[in-house]
N, C-alpha and C positions, 0 to 999 in steps of 0.2 A: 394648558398653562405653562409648561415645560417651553413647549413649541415658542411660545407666546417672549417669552425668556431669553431665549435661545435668538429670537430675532433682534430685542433690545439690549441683549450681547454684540450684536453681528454691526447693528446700527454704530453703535460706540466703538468698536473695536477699528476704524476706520479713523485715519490718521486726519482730523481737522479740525484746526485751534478755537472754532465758533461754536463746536456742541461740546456740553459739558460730561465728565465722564460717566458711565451708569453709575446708578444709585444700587446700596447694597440690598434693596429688596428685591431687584431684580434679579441677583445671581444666587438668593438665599434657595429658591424650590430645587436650582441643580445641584448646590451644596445637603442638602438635605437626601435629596435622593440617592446622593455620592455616599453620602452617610450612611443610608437604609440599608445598600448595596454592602456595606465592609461589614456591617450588624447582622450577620445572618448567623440561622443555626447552623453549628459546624457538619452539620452531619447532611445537609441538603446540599445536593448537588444542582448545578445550571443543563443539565441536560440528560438526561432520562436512560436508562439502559435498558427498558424495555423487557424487563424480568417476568414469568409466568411460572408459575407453580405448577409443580410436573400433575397433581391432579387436577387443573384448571387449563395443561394444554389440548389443545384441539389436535387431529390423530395430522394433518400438514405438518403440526409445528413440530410433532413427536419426530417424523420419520425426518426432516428436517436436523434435529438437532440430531438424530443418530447416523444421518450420510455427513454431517457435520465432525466428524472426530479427530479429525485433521487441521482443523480453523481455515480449513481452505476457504471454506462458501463464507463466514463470517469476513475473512480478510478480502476476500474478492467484493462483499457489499458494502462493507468497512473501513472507512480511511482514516478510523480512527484507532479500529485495532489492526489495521495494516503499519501504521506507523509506530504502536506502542510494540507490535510485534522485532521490529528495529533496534539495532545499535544504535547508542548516542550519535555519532558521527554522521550515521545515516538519517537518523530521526532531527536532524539539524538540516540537513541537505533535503528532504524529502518536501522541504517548503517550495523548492525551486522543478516540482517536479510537477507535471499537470495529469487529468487523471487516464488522458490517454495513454500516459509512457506506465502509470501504474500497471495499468489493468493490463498493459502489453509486457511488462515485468515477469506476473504471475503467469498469464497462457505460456509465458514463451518455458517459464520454469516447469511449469506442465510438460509441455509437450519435448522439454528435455528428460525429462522422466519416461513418458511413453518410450519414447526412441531408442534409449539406454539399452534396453534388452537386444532390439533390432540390431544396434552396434558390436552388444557384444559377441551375436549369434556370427556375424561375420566376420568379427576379429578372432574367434574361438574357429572358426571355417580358413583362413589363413595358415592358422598354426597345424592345421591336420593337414593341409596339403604338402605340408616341412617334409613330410613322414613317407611322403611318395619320390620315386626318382623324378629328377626335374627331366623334361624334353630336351633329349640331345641329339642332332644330327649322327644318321648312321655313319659309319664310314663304307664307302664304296668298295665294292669286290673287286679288286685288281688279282692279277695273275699273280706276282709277289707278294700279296700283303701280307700281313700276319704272320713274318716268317714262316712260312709253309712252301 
């Protein structure tokens, strides 16, 4: 019926001085709906979070939510708590972002992490070699040298 509405909208909506403009019964079922829409109980949400009660989870979901304690695996399945995880400024910009640059975001903050240690084990191997004499060309045995 909606559908049906929506066409004898579409009809009329069309700039020509010979068809007369819709009649108000036809834009009443979208107004209504618009209505039903703003009339809700406060407490219902439009999209589900998917909640399980720790004695109704199954033993996946359990180990799941305990390699979870970081929201890494959440935010990596998540674009929705990836983005509420976000500064404003960010969470503004994040429209412009697709989900391949996401998802290359997070590995890449990953595997800044793995490597960290690896950095610092050869920035820490630098400074011990301070502690050594540097390589310096001998001087030659000459007959004179060394006042001797």
């Amino acid at each position: 019926q909606a559908l049906g509405s929506l066409r004898i909208l579409y009809r009329h909506s069309r700039l020509d001085p010979k068809q007369s403009p819709p009649s108000r019964s036809a834009a009443m079922p979208l107004l209504r709906r618009a209505a039903s829409m703003v009339v809700r109980p406060l407490g219902a949400r439009l999209a589900s979070t998917a909640v399980v009660s720790a004695s109704s989870e199954s033993m996946s979901q359990k180990v799941y939510r305990w390699l979870d304690i970081t929201g890494y695996l959440t935010k990596w399945h998540s674009r929705r708590a990836w983005i509420l995880d976000l500064d404003p400024p960010s969470r503004a910009a994040s429209v412009m972002m697709t989900e391949y640059e996401r998802k290359l975001l997070l590995w890449l903050t990953w595997m800044n992490f793995l490597f960290m240690p690896i950095s610092l084990w050869y920035w820490y191997g630098q400074f011990t070699h301070l502690s050594a004499k540097p390589p310096i060309p001998l001087m030659p045995e000459y007959q004179y040298m060394n006042g001797r």
